[in-house]
TORKOL-4160 file (C-alpha; in steps of 0.2 Angstrom, whole numbers, padded with zeros to 4 digits, m for minus):
331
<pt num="1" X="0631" Y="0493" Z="m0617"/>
<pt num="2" X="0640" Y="0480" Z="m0627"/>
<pt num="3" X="0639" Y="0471" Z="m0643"/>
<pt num="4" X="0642" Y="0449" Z="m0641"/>
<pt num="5" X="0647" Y="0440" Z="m0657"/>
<pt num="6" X="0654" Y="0427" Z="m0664"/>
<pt num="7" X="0674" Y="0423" Z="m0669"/>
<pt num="8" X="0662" Y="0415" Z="m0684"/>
<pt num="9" X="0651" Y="0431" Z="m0686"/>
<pt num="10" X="0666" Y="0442" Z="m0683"/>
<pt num="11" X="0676" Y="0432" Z="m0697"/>
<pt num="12" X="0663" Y="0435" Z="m0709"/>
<pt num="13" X="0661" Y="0454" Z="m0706"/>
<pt num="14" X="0681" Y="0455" Z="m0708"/>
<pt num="15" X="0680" Y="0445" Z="m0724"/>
<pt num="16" X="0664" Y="0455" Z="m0732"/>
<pt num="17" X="0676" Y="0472" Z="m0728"/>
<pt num="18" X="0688" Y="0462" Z="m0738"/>
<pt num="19" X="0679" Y="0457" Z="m0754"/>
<pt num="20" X="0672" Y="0473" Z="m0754"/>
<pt num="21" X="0685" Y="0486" Z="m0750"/>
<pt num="22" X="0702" Y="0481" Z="m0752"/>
<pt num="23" X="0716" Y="0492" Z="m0753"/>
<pt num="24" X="0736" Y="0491" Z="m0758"/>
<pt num="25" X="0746" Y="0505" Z="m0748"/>
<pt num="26" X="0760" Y="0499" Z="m0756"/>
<pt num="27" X="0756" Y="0498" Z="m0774"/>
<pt num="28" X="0773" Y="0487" Z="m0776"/>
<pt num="29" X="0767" Y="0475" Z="m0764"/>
<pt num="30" X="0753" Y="0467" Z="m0768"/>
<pt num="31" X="0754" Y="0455" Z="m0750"/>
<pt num="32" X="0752" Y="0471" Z="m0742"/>
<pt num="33" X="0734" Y="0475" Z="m0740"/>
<pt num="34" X="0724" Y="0486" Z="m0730"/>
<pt num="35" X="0704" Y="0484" Z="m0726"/>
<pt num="36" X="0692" Y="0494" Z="m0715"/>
<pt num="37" X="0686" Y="0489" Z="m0699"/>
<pt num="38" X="0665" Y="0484" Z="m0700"/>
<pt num="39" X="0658" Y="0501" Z="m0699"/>
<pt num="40" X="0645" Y="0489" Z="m0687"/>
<pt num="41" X="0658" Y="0487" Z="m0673"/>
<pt num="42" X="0669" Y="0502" Z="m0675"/>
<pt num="43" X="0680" Y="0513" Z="m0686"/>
<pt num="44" X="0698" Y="0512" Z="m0694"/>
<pt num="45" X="0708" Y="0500" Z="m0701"/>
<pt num="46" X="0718" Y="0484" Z="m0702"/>
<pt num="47" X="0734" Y="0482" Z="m0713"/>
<pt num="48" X="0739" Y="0466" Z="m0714"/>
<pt num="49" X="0759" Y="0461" Z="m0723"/>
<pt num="50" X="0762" Y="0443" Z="m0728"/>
<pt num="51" X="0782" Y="0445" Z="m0725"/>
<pt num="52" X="0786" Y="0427" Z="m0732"/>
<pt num="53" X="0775" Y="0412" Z="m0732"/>
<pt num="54" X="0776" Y="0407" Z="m0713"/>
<pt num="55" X="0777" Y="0424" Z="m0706"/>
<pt num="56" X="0766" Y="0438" Z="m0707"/>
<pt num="57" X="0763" Y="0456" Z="m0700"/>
<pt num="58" X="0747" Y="0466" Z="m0696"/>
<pt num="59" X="0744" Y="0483" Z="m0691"/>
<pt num="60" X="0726" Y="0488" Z="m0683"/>
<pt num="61" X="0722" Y="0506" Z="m0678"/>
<pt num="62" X="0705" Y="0506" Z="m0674"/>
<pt num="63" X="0691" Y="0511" Z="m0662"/>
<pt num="64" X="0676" Y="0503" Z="m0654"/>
<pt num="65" X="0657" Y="0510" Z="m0655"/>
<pt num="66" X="0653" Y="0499" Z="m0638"/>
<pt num="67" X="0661" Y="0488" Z="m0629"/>
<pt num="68" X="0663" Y="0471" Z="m0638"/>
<pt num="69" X="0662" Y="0452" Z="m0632"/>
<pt num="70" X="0669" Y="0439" Z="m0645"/>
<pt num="71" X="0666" Y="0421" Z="m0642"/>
<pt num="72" X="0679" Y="0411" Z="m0649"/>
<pt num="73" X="0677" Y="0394" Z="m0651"/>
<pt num="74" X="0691" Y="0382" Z="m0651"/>
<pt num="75" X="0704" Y="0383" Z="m0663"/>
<pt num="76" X="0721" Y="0377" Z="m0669"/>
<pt num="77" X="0731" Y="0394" Z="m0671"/>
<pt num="78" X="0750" Y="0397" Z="m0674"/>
<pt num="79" X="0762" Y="0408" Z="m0664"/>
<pt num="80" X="0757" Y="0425" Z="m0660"/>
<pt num="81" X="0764" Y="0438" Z="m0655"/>
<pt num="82" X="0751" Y="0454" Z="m0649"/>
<pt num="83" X="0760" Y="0472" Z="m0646"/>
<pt num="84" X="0747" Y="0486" Z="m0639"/>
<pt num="85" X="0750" Y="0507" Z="m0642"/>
<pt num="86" X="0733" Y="0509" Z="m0634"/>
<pt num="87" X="0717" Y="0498" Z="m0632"/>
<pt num="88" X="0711" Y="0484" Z="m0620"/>
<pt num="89" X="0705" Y="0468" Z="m0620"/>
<pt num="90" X="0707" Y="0454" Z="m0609"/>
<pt num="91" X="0699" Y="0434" Z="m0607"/>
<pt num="92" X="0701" Y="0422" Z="m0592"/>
<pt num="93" X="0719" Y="0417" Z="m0595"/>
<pt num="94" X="0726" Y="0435" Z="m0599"/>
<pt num="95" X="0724" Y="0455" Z="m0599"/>
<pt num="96" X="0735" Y="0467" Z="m0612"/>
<pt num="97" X="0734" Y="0485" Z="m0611"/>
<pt num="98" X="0744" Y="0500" Z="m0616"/>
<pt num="99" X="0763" Y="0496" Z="m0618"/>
<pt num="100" X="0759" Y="0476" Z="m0615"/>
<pt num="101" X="0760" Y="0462" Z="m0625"/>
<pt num="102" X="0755" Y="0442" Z="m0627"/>
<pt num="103" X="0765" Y="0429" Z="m0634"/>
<pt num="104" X="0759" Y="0412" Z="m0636"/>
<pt num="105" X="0763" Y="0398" Z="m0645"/>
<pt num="106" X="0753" Y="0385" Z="m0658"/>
<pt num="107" X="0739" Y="0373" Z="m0651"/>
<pt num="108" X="0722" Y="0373" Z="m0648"/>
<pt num="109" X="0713" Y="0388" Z="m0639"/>
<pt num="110" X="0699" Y="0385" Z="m0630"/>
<pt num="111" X="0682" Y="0391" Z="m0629"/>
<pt num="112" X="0683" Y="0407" Z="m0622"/>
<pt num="113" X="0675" Y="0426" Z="m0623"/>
<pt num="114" X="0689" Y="0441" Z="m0626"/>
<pt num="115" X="0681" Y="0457" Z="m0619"/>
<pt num="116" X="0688" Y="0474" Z="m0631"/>
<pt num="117" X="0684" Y="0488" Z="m0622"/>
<pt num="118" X="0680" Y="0504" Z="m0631"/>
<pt num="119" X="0687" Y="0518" Z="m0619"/>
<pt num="120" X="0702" Y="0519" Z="m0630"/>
<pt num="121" X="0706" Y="0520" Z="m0648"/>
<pt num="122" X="0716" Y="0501" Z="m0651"/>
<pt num="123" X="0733" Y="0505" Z="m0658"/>
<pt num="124" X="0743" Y="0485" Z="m0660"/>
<pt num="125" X="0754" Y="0475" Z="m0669"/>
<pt num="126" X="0753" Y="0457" Z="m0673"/>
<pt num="127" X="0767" Y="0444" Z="m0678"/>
<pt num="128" X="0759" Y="0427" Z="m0683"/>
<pt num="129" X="0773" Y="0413" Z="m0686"/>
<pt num="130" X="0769" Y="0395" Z="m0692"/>
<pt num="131" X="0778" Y="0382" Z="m0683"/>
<pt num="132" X="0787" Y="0378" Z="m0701"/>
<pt num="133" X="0795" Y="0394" Z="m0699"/>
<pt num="134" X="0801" Y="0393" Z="m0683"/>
<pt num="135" X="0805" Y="0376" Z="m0684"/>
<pt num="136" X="0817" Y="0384" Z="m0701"/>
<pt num="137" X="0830" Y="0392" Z="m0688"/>
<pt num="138" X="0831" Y="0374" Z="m0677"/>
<pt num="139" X="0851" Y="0372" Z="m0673"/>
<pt num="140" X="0853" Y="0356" Z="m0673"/>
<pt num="141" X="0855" Y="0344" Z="m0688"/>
<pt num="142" X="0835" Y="0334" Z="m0688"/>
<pt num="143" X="0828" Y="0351" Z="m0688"/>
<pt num="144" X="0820" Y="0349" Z="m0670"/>
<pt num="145" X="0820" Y="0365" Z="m0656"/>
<pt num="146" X="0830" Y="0365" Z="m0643"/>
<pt num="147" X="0821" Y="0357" Z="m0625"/>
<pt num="148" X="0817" Y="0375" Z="m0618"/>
<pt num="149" X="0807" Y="0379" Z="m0635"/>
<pt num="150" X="0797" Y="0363" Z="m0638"/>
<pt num="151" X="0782" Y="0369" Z="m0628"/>
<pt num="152" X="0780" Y="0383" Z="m0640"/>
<pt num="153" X="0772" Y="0371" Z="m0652"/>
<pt num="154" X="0758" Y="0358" Z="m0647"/>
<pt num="155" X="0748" Y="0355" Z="m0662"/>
<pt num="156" X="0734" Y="0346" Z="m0651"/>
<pt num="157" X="0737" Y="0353" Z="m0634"/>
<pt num="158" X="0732" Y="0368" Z="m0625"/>
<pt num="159" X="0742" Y="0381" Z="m0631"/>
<pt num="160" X="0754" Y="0390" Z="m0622"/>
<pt num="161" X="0756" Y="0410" Z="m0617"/>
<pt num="162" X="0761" Y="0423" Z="m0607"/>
<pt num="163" X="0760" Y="0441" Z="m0605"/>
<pt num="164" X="0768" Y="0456" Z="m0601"/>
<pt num="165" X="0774" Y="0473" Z="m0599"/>
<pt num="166" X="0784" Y="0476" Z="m0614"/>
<pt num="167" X="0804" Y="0476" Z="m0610"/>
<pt num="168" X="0818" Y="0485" Z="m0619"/>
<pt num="169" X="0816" Y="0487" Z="m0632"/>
<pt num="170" X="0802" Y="0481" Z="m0638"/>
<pt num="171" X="0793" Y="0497" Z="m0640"/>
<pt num="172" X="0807" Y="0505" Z="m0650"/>
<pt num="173" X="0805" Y="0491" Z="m0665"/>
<pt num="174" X="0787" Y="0492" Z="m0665"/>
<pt num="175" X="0788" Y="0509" Z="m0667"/>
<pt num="176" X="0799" Y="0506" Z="m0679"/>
<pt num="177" X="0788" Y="0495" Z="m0687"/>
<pt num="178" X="0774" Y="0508" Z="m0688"/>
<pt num="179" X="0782" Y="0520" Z="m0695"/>
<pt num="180" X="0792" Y="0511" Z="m0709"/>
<pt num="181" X="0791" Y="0522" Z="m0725"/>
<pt num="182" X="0801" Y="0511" Z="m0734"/>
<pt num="183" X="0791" Y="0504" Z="m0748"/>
<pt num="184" X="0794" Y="0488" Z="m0760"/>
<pt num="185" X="0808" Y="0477" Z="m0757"/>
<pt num="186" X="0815" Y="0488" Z="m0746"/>
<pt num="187" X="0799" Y="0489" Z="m0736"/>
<pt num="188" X="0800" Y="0471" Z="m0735"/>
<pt num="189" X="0816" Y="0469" Z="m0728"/>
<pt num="190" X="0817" Y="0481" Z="m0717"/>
<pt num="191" X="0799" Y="0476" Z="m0709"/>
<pt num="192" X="0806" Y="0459" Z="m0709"/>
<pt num="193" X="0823" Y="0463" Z="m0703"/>
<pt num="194" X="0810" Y="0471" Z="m0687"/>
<pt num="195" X="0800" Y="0457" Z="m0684"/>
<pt num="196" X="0815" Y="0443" Z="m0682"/>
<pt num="197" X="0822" Y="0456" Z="m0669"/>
<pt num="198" X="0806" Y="0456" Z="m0660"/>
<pt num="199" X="0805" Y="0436" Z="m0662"/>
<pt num="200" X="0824" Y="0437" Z="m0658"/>
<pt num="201" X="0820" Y="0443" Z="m0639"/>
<pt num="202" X="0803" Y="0432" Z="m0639"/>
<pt num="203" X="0813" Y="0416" Z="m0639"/>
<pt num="204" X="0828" Y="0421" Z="m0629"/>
<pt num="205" X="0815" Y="0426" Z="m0614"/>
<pt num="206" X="0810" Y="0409" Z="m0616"/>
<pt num="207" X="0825" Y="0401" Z="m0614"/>
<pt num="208" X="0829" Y="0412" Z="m0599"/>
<pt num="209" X="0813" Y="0409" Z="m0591"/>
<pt num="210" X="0816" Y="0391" Z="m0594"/>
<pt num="211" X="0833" Y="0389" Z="m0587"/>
<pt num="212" X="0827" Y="0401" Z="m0572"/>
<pt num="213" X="0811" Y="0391" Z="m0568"/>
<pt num="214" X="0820" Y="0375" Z="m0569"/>
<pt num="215" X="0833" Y="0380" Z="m0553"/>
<pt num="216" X="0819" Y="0386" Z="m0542"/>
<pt num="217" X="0802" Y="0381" Z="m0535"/>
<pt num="218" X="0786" Y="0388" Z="m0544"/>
<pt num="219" X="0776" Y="0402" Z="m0536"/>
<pt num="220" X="0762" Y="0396" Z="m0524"/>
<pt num="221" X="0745" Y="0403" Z="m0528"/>
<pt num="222" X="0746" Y="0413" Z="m0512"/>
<pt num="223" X="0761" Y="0418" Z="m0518"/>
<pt num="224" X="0756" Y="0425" Z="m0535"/>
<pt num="225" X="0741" Y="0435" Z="m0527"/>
<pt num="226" X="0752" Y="0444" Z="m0516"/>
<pt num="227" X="0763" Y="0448" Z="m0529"/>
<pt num="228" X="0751" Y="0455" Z="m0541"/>
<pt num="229" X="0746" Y="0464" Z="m0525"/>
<pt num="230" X="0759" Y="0473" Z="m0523"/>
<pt num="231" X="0759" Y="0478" Z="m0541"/>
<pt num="232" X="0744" Y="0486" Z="m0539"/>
<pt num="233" X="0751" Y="0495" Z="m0523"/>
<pt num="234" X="0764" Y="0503" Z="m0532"/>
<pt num="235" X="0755" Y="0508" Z="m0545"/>
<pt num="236" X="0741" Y="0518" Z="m0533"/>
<pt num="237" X="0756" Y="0527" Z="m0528"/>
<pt num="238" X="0765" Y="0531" Z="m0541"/>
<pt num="239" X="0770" Y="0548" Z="m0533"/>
<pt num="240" X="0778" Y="0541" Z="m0519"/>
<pt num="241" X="0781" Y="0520" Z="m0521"/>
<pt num="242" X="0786" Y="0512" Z="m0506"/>
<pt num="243" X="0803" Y="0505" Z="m0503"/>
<pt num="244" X="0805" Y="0486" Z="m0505"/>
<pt num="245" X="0807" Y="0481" Z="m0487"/>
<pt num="246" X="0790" Y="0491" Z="m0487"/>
<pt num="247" X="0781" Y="0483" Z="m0499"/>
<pt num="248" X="0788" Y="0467" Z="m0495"/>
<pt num="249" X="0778" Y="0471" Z="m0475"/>
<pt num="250" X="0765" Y="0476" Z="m0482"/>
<pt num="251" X="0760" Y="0460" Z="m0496"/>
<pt num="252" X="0768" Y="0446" Z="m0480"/>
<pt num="253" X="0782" Y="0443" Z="m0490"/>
<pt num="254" X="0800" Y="0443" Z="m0490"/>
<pt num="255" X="0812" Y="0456" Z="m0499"/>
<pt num="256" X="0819" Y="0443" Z="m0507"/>
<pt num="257" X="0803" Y="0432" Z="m0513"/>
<pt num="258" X="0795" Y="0448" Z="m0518"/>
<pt num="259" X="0810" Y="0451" Z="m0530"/>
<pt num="260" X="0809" Y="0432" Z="m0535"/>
<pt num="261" X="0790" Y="0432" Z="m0538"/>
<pt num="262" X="0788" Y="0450" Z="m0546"/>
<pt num="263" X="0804" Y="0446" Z="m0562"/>
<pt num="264" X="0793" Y="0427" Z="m0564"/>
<pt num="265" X="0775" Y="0439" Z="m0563"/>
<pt num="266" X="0780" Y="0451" Z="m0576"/>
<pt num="267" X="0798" Y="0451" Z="m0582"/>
<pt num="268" X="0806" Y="0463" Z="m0573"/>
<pt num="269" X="0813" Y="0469" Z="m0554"/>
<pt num="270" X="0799" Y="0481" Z="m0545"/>
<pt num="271" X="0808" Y="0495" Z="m0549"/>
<pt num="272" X="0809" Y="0491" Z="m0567"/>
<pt num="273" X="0791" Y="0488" Z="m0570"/>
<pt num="274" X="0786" Y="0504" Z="m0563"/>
<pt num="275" X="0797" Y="0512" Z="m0574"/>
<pt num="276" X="0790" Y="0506" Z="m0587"/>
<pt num="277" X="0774" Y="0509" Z="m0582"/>
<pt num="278" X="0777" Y="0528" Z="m0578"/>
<pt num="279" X="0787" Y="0531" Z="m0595"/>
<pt num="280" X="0772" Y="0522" Z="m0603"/>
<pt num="281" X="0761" Y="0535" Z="m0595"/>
<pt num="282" X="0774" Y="0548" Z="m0602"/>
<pt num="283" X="0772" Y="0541" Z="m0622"/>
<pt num="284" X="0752" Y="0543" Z="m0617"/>
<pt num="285" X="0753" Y="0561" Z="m0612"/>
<pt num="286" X="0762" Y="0565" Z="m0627"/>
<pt num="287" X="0751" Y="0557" Z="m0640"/>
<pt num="288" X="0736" Y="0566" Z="m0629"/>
<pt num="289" X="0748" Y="0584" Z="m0633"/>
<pt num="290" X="0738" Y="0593" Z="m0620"/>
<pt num="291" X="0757" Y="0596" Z="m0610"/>
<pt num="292" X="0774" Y="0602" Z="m0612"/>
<pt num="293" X="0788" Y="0589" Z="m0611"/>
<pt num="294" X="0794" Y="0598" Z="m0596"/>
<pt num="295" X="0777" Y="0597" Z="m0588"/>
<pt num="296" X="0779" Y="0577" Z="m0591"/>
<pt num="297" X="0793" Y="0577" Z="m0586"/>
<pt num="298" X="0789" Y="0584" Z="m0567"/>
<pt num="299" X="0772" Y="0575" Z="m0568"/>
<pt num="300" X="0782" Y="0558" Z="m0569"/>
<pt num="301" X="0792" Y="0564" Z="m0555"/>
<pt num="302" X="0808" Y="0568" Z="m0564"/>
<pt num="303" X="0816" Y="0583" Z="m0557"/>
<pt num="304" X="0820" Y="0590" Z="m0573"/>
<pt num="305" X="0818" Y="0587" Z="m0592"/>
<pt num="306" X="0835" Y="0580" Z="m0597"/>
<pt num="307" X="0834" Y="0565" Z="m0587"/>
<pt num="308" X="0817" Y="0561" Z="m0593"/>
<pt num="309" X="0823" Y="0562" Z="m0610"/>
<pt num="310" X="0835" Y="0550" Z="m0607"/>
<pt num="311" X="0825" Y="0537" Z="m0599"/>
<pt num="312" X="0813" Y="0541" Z="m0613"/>
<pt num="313" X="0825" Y="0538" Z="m0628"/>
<pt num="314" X="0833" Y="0523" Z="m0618"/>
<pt num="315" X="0814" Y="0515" Z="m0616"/>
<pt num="316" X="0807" Y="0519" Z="m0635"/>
<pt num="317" X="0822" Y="0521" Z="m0646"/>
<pt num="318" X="0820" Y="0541" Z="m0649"/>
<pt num="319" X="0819" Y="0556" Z="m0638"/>
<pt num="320" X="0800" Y="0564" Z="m0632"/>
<pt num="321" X="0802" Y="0578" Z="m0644"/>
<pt num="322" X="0807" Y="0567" Z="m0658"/>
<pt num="323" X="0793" Y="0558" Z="m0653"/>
<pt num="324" X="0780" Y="0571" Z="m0651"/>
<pt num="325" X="0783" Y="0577" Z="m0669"/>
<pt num="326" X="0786" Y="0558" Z="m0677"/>
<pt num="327" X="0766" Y="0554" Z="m0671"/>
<pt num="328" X="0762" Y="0573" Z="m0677"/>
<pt num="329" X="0768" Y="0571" Z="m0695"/>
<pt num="330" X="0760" Y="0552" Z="m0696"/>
<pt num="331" X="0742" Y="0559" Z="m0688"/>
């Protein structure tokens, strides 16, 4: 079963929780509010942090009664910048799960329906930067980006996104983010400090992607299916992934335009996306606190637990056990 509504009727439910229960967490901050989710669609919360006028910060932790179908109509929205903990929603253009994220830039979206699903509890971040902003850090003396960033914002175009895996170290600031306990002025820094870092690595991938796709041929369509085919193969065998000459043989492509294709696809080598995936799988079983690190760790297919701590602290920032009592203590 599923509920269909509205970005409009959605909207209005958001601002009705607004007028009538809005809460200040940080009674120092009065641009740092907090609503509840309509009790109609779901439970939980939204916070939501206006940083700076240009730049602001919102935190949802939430869960859905029934799976949900927005329909949003076009819009002229700013960049964005979507983090998930947990949750899952996808549209025509673009899917975001557990330790993903979606960045796109200003423009116009188009008419388009964004399935949330319920299964999980949603647990995200959200940058939203105006193009004033951005446009405040421009090097050059006319205040105008450089080449590799002027497709980030197209007033009256299509806008443009991508999406992702999240890559060092990503999940470290978010969680960092999360778990400020600064309040005030100091609150405000420090989350502000967090959110250019993110933006930071946002805009270098840019250029990097740029500069990359501009010395080599775009992906084939063919191509690209075989590519996120052979994502889905490693993850069915996560116990046991194939070796790259393997995988290569087995999607018709060769070891070197499998490597190619995968780091456009999703950011990474092959090997580098399925440890990410596996260490997000890790971060899940902790927060789920039905196993002992160790048994994580063999689960994952470490060999022992001291190795899987240090991929662990090198991926989000903090070790599992640290972890493990950080969500404890904020549960």
């Amino acid at each position: 079963m599923s509920i269909t509504i509205s970005d409009q009727a959605f909207n209005e439910l958001i601002s009705q929780e607004k007028a009538d229960n809005l809460q200040y967490p940080d009674p120092d901050d009065l641009l740092d509010v907090m609503y509840n989710f309509p009790k109609l669609l779901g439970d939980g919360y939204s916070r939501e942090i206006q940083l700076r006028p240009g730049l602001e910060l919102a935190i949802a932790d939430l869960r859905l009664g029934e799976r949900m179908v927005i329909e949003d109509s076009e819009t002229e929205r700013s960049l964005h910048y979507h983090f998930h903990f947990s949750g899952r929603h996808s549209d025509k253009y673009s899917s975001v799960s557990s330790g993903q994220y979606i960045f796109h830039g200003s423009g116009l979206t188009p008419q388009i329906k964004v399935e949330c699903y319920h299964e999980q509890p949603f647990l995200e971040i959200e940058i939203t930067v105006q193009p004033e902003f951005l446009y405040s850090f421009a090097g050059d003396s006319e205040g105008q980006l450089p080449k590799q960033l002027q497709h980030l914002i197209k007033p009256c175009d299509e806008y443009y996104y991508r999406s992702g895996t999240a890559t060092l170290p990503m999940p470290r600031i978010a969680q960092q983010i999360l778990h400020c306990s600064y309040r005030g002025i100091a609150k405000r820094l420090y989350l502000e400090g967090k959110v250019l870092e993110l933006m930071g690595i946002l805009i270098a991938q840019e250029v990097e992607i740029l500069d990359y796709a501009s010395n080599l041929q775009p992906l084939q369509p063919d191509v690209r299916d075989r590519i996120h085919h052979a994502k889905e193969i490693i993850l069915q065998r996560l116990d046991n992934p194939p070796s790259l000459n393997e995988l290569a043989r087995q999607v018709g492509l060769n070891e070197c335009t499998l490597k190619r294709g995968f780091r456009s696809c999703f950011g990474t080598t092959v090997f580098g996306y399925l440890r990410n995936y596996k260490l997000e799988q890790a971060r899940q079983m902790l927060d789920a606190g039905e196993m002992k690190i160790t048994e994580i760790a063999y689960a994952m297919g470490y060999t022992s637990r001291s190795p899987f701590a240090a991929a662990f602290r090198k991926q989000f920032g903090m070790n599992p056990k640290e972890y493990q009592k950080l969500r404890k203590n904020s549960v």
